[in-house]
C-alpha positions as CSV (number, residue, x, y, z in Angstrom):
1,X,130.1,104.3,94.3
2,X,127.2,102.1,94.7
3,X,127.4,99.2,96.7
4,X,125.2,96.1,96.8
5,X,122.2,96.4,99.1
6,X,122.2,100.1,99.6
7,X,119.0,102.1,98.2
8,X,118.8,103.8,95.4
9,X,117.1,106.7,96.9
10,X,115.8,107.8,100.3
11,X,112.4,107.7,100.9
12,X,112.2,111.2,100.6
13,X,113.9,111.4,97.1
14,X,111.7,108.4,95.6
15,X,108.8,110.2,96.6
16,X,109.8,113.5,95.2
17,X,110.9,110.8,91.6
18,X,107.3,109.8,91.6
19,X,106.1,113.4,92.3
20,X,108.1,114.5,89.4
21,X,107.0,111.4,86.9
22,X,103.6,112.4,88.0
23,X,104.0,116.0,85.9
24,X,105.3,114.5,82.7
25,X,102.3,112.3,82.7
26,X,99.3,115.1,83.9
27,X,98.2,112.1,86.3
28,X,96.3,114.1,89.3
29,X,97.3,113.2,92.5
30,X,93.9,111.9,93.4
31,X,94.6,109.3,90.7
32,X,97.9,108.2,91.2
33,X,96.3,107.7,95.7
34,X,94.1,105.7,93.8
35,X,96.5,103.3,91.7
36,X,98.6,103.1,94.8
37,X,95.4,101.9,97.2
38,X,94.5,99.4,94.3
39,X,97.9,97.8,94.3
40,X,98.1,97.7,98.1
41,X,94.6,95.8,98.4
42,X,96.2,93.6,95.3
43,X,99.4,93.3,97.4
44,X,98.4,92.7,101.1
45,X,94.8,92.0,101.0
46,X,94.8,88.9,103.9
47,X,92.4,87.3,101.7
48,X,94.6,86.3,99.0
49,X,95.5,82.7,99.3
50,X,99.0,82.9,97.5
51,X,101.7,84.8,95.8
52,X,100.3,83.3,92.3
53,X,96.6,84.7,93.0
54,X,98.2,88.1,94.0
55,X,100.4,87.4,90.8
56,X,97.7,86.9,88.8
57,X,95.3,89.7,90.2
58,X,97.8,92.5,89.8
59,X,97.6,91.2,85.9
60,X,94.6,91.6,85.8
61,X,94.7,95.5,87.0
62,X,97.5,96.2,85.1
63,X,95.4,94.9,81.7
64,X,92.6,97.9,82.9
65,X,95.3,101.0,83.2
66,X,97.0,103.2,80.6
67,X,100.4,102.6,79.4
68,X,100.9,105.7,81.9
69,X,98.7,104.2,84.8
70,X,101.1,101.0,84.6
71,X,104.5,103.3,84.2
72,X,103.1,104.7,88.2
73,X,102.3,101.5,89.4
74,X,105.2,99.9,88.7
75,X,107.5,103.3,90.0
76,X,105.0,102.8,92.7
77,X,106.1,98.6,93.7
78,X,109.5,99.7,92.9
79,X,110.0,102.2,95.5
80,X,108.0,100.2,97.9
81,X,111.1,97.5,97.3
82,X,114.1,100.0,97.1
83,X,113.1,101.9,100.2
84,X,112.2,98.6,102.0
85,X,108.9,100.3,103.1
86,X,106.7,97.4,101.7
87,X,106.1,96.3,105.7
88,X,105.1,99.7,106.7
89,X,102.6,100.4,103.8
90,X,100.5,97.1,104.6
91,X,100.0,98.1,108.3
92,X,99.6,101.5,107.7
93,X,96.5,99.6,104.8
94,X,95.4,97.3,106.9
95,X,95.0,99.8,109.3
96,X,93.0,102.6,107.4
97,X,90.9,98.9,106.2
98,X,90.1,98.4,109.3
99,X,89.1,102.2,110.0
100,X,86.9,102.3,107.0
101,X,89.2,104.9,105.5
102,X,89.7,102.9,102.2
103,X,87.0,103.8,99.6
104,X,84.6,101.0,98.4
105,X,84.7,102.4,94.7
106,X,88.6,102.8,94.7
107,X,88.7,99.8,92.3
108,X,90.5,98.1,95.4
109,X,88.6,94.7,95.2
C-alpha cells in the first residue's frame, strides 16, 4: 500500500522508467544527456537570481523542444523530486562546471 512520503520508485527503477520511455520515443541517449544538462544549468545555475527567473527560463527551453523532448524533461525533474536526488545532481553539475566537463554548445546557457 502506498504511504505518504515514500518514493515511487528507487533510483534504480526510475532510471530504468526513463530508459524505457527513451525507446518508445527513438530519443538517443546522447540527446536525452543533453536535455538533462540543459535543465540542470536551468535548475542550479548560481547565477539565477530567483525561483521566477529559473521559472521563467525553463519556459523558455521547454517552448524550443518537441512534444517528446518536453515528455523527458519533465520524467527527467520528476524523478529528480521522487528520488530526492535533486541535491546530489547539482553538486555532482556544479562540479563537472567547474571541471570544464559541461559542453559550451549543450544549449546549457
Amino acid at each position: 500500500m502506498y504511504r505518504l512520503g515514500q518514493n515511487m520508485f528507487e533510483p534504480n527503477e526510475e532510471s530504468l522508467v526513463l530508459e524505457i520511455v527513451r525507446g518508445f520515443f527513438d530519443i538517443p541517449s546522447e540527446e536525452m544527456m543533453k536535455i538533462g544538462d540543459q535543465f540542470k544549468m536551468l535548475l542550479f545555475d548560481p547565477q539565477t537570481g530567483s525561483e521566477q527567473e529559473a521559472v521563467a527560463k525553463l519556459k523558455e527551453a521547454l517552448k524550443e523542444m518537441s512534444k517528446e523532448q518536453v515528455l523527458m524533461a519533465g520524467m527527467f525533474v520528476s524523478g529528480l523530486l521522487r528520488c530526492n536526488l535533486a541535491q546530489q545532481v547539482e553538486q555532482q553539475y556544479l562540479q563537472a562546471k567547474a571541471e570544464g566537463n559541461i559542453e559550451p554548445d549543450c544549449g546549457c546557457d
